[in-house]
LOTORPA-596138 format. One line per field, with one value per residue: residue number from 1; residue in three letters; x, y, z of N, C-alpha, C, O in turn. Coordinates in steps of 0.2 Angstrom, whole numbers, plus 5000, padded with zeros to 4 digits. Layout:
<recs>
nr	NUM;...
rest	ALA;...
npx	X;...
npy	Y;...
npz	Z;...
capx	X;...
capy	Y;...
capz	Z;...
cpx	X;...
cpy	Y;...
cpz	Z;...
opx	X;...
opy	Y;...
opz	Z;...
</recs>
This chain:
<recs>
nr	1;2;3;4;5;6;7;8;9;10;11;12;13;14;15;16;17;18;19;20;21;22;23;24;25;26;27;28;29;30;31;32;33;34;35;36;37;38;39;40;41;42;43;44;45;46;47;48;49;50;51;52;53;54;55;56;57;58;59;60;61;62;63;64;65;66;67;68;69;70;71;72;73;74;75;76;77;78;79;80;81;82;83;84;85;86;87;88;89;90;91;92;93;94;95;96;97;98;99;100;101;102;103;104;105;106;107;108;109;110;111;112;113;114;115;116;117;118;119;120;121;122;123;124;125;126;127;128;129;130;131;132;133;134;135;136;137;138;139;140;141;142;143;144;145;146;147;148;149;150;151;152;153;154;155;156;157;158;159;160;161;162;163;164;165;166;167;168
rest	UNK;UNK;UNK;UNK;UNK;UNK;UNK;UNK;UNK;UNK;UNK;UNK;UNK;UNK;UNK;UNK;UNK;UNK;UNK;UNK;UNK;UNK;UNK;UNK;UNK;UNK;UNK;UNK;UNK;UNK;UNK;UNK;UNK;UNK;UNK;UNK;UNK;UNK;UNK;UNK;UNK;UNK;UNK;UNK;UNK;UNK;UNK;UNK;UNK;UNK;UNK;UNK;UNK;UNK;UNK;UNK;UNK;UNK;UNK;UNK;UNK;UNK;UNK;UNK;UNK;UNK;UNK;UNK;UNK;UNK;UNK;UNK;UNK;UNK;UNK;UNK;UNK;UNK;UNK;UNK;UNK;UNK;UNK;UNK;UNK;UNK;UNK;UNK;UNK;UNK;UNK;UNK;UNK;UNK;UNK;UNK;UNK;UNK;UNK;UNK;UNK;UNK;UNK;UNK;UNK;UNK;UNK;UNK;UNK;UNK;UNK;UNK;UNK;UNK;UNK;UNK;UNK;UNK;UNK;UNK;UNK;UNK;UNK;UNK;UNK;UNK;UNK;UNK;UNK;UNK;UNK;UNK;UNK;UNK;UNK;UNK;UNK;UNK;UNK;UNK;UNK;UNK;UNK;UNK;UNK;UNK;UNK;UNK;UNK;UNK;UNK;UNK;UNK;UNK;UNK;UNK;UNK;UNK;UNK;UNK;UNK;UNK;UNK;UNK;UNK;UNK;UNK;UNK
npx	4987;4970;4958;4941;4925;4920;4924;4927;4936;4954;4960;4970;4987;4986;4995;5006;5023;5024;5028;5021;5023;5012;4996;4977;4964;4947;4934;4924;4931;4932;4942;4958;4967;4977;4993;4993;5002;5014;5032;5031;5035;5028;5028;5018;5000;4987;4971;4955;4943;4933;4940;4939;4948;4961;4974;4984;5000;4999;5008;5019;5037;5036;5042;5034;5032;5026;5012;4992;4981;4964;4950;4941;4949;4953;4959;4978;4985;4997;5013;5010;5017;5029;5046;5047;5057;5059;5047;5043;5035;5020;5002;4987;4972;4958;4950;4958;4961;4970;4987;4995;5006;5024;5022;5028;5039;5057;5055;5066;5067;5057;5050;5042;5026;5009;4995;4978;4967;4957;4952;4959;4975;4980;4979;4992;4999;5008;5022;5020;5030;5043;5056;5056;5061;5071;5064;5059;5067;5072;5060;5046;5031;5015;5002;4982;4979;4981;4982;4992;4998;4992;4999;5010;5012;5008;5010;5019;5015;5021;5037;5042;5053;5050;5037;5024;5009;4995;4983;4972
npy	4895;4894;4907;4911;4913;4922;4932;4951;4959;4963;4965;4978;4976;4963;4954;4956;4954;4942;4925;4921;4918;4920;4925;4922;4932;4930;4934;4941;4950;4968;4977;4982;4983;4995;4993;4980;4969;4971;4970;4959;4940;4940;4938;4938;4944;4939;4949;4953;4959;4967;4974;4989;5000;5002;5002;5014;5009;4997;4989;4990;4988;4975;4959;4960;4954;4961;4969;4972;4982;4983;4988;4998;5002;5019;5029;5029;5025;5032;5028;5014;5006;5007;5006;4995;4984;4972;4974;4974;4978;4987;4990;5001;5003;5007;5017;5025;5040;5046;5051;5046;5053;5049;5036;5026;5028;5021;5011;5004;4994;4993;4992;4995;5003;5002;5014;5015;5026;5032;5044;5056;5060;5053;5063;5070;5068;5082;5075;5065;5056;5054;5052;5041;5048;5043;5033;5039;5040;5028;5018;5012;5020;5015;5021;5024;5021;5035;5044;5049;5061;5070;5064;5069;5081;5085;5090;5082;5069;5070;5069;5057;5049;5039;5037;5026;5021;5010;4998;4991
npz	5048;5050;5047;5055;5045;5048;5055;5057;5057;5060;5072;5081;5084;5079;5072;5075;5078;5072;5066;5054;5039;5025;5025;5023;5021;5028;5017;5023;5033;5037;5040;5043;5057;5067;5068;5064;5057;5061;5061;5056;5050;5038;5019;5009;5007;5004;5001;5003;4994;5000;5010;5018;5028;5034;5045;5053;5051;5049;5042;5044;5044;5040;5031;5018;5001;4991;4987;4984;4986;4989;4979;4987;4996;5002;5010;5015;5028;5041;5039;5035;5025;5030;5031;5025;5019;5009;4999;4986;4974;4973;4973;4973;4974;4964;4971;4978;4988;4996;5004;5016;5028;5029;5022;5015;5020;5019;5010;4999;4991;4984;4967;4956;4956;4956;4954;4953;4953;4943;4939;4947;4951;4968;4983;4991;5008;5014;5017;5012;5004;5014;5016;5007;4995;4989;4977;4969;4959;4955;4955;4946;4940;4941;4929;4924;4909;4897;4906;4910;4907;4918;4929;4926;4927;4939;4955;4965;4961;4949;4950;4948;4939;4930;4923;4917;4909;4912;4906;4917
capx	4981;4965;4953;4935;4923;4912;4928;4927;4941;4960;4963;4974;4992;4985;4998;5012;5031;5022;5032;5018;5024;5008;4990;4974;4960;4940;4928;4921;4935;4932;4946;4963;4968;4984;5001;4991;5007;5019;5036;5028;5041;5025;5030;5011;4994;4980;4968;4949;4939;4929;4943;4938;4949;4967;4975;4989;5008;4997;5014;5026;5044;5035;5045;5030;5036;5020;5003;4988;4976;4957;4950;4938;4952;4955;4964;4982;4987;5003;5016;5006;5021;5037;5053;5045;5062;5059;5044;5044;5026;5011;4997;4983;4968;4955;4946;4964;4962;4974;4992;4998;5015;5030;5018;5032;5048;5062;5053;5070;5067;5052;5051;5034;5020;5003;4993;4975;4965;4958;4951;4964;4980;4979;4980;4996;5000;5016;5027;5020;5036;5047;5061;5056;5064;5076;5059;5057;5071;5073;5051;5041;5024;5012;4995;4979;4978;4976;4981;5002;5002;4989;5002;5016;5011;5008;5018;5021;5018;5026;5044;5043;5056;5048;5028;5021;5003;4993;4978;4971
capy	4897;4895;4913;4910;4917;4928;4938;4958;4966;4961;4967;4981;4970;4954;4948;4959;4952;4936;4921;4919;4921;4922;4926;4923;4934;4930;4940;4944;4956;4976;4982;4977;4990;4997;4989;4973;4965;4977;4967;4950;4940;4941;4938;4938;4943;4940;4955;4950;4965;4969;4977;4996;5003;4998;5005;5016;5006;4992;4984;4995;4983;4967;4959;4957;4957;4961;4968;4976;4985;4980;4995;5000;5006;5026;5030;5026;5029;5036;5024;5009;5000;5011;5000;4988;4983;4969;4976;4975;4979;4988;4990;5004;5004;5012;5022;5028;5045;5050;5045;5051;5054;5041;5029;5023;5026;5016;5005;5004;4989;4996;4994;4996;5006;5005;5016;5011;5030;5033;5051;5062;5058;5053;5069;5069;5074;5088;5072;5056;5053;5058;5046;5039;5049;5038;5029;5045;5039;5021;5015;5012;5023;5014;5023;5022;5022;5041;5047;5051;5069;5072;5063;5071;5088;5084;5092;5076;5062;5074;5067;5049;5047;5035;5035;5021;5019;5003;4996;4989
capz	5052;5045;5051;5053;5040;5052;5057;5052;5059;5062;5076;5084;5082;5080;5071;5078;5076;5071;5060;5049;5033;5022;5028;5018;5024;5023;5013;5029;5035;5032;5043;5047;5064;5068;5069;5065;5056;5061;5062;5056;5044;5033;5015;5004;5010;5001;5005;5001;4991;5005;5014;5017;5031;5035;5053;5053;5053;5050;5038;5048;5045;5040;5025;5013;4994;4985;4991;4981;4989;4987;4978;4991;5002;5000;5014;5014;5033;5042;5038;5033;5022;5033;5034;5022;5014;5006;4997;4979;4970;4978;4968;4975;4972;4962;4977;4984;4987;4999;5005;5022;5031;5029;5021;5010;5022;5020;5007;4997;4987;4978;4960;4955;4961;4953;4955;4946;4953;4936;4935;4948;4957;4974;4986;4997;5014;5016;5020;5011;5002;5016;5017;5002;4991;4981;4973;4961;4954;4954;4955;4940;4944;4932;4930;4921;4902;4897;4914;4911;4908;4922;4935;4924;4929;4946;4961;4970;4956;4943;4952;4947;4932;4924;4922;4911;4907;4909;4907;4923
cpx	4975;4960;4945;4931;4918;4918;4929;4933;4949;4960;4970;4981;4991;4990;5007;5018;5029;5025;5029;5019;5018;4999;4984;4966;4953;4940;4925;4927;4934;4938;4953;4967;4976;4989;5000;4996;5013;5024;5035;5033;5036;5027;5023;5006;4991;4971;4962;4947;4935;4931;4942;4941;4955;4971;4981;4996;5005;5003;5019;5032;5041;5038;5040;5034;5030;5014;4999;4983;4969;4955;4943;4943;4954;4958;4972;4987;4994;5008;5016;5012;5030;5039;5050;5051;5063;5052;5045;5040;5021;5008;4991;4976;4961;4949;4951;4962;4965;4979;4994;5004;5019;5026;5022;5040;5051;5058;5059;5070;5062;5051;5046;5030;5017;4997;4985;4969;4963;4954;4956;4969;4980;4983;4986;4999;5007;5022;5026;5025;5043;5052;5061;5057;5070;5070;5058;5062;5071;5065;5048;5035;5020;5004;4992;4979;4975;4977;4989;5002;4998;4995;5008;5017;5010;5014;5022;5022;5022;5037;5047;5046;5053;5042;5026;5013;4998;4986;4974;4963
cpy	4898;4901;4911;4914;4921;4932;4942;4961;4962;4967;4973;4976;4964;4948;4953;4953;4943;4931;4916;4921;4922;4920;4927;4925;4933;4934;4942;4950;4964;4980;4977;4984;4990;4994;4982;4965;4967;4970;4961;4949;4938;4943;4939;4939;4942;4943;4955;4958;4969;4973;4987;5002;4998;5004;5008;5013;4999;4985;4985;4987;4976;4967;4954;4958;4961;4964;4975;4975;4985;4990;4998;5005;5016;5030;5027;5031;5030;5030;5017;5004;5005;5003;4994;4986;4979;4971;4979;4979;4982;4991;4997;5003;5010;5019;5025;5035;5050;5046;5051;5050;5049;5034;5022;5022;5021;5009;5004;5000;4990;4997;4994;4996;5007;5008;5019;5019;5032;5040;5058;5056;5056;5058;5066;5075;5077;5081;5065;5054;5055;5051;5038;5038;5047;5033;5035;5042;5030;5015;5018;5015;5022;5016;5022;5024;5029;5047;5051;5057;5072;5069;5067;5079;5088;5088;5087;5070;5063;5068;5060;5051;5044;5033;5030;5023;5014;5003;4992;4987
cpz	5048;5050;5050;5049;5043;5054;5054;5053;5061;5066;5079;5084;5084;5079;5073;5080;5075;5066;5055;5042;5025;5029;5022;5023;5024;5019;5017;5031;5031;5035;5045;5053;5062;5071;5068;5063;5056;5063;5061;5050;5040;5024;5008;5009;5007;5005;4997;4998;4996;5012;5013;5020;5034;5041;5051;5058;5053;5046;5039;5046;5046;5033;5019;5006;4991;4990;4984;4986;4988;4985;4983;4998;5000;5003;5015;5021;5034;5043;5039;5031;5026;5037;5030;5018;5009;5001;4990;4975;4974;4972;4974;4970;4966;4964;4978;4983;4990;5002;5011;5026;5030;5026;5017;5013;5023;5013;4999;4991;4980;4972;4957;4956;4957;4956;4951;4950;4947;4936;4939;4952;4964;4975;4990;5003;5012;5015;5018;5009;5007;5018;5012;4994;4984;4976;4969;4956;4953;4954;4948;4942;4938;4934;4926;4913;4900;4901;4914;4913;4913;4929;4933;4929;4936;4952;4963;4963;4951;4944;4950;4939;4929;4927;4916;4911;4907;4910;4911;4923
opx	4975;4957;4944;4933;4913;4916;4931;4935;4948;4960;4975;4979;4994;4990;5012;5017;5033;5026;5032;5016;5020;4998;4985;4962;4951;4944;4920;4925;4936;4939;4953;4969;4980;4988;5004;4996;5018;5022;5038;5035;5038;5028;5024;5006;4995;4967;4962;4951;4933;4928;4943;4940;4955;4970;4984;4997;5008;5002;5023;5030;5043;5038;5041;5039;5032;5012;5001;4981;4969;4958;4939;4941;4959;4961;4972;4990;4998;5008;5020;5011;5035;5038;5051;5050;5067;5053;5047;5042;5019;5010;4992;4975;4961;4945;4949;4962;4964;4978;4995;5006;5017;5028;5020;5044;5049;5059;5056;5073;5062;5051;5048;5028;5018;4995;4985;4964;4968;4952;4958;4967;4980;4988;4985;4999;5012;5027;5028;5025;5048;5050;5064;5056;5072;5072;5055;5061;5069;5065;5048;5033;5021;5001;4995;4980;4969;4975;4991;5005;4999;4995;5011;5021;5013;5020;5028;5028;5025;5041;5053;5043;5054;5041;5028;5011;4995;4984;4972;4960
opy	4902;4898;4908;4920;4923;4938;4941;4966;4956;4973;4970;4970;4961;4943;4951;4949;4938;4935;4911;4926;4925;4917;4930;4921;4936;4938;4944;4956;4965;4986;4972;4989;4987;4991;4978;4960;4966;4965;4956;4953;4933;4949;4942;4937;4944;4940;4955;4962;4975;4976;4990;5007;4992;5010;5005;5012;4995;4979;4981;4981;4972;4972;4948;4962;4967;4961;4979;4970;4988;4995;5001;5009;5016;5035;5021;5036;5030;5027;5013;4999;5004;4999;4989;4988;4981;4966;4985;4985;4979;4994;4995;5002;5016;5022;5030;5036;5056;5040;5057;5045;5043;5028;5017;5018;5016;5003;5004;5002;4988;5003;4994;4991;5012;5006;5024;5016;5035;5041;5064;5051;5062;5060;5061;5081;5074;5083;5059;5048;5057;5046;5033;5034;5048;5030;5033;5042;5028;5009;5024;5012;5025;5014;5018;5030;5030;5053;5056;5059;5078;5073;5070;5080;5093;5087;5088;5067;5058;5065;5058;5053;5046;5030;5031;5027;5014;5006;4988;4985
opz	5043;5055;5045;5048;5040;5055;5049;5049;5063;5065;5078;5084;5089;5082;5071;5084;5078;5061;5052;5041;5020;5034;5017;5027;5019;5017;5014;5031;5026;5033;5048;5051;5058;5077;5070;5066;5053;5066;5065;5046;5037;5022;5002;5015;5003;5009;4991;4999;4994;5017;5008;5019;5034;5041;5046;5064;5057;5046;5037;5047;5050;5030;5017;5005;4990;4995;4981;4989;4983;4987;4979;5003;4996;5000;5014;5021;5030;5049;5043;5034;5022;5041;5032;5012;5005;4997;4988;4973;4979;4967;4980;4964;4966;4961;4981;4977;4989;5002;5011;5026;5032;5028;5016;5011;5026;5013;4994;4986;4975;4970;4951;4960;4953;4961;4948;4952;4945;4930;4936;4955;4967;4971;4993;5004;5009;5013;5020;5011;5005;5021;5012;4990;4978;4971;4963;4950;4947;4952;4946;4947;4932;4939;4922;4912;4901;4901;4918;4918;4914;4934;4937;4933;4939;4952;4964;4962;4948;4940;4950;4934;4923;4932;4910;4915;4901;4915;4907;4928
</recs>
């Protein structure tokens, strides 16, 4: 499916339980809506830099492996990547500055989460890790060079067993 280069917005579930397995988005899109790939057998995106605003549940139970977040997005809505099981790597951006309810539930498979915010933690809601608790133990949470003992202490990113440090 090739998208036209004047298109800004994906759509409220444009591609909802779709059996497109990669999507590659212009540099024209600033928004992908809600539930836009929700149930798609969606395995790679590639998400243009230009992306500023991503819809709540908009990855909901699609079986992406990999996704990095254009660092323009700072929002990280209410269960965004929930049920992503196959979901290996997510990368956030370096604008992230909040993560909201269930954003991670069920994402089981999860073994590296970057997290490139380089002067505070992202803020979390009451509930962003809520079913997502086996990732303190088993997910790599790799942060900015410099940055360890500020996620260490942390209430929420403190949890993560193993903090690395890299250079992003």
């Amino acid at each position: 499916v090739e998208l036209p280069s004047t298109l800004t917005t994906i759509g409220n579930g444009a591609f909802k339980q779709c059996a497109l397995e990669t999507v590659c988005l212009p540099a024209s899109v600033d928004s992908i809506g809600e539930y836009a790939f929700r149930n798609s057998r969606l395995q790679g995106i590639d998400l243009p830099a230009s992306i500023k605003e991503i819809g709540q549940g908009a990855f909901t139970a699609s079986t992406l492996e990999s996704v990095v977040l254009p660092d323009a997005v700072s929002l990280i809505p209410n269960g965004c990547f929930q049920r992503c099981e196959q979901l290996v790597s997510l990368t956030l951006g370096k604008s992230t500055s909040y993560l909201s309810e269930y954003w991670l539930d069920g994402c089981s498979s999860l073994q590296q989460l970057y997290v490139k915010a380089p002067d505070f933690p992202p803020v979390c809601h009451a509930e962003a890790f809520v079913g997502a608790e086996p990732l303190f133990e088993s997910c790599i949470l790799h942060v900015p060079y410099g940055c360890k003992s500020i996620y260490r202490n942390h209430r929420v990113w403190g949890q993560f067993k193993t903090i690395v440090e890299d250079n992003f």
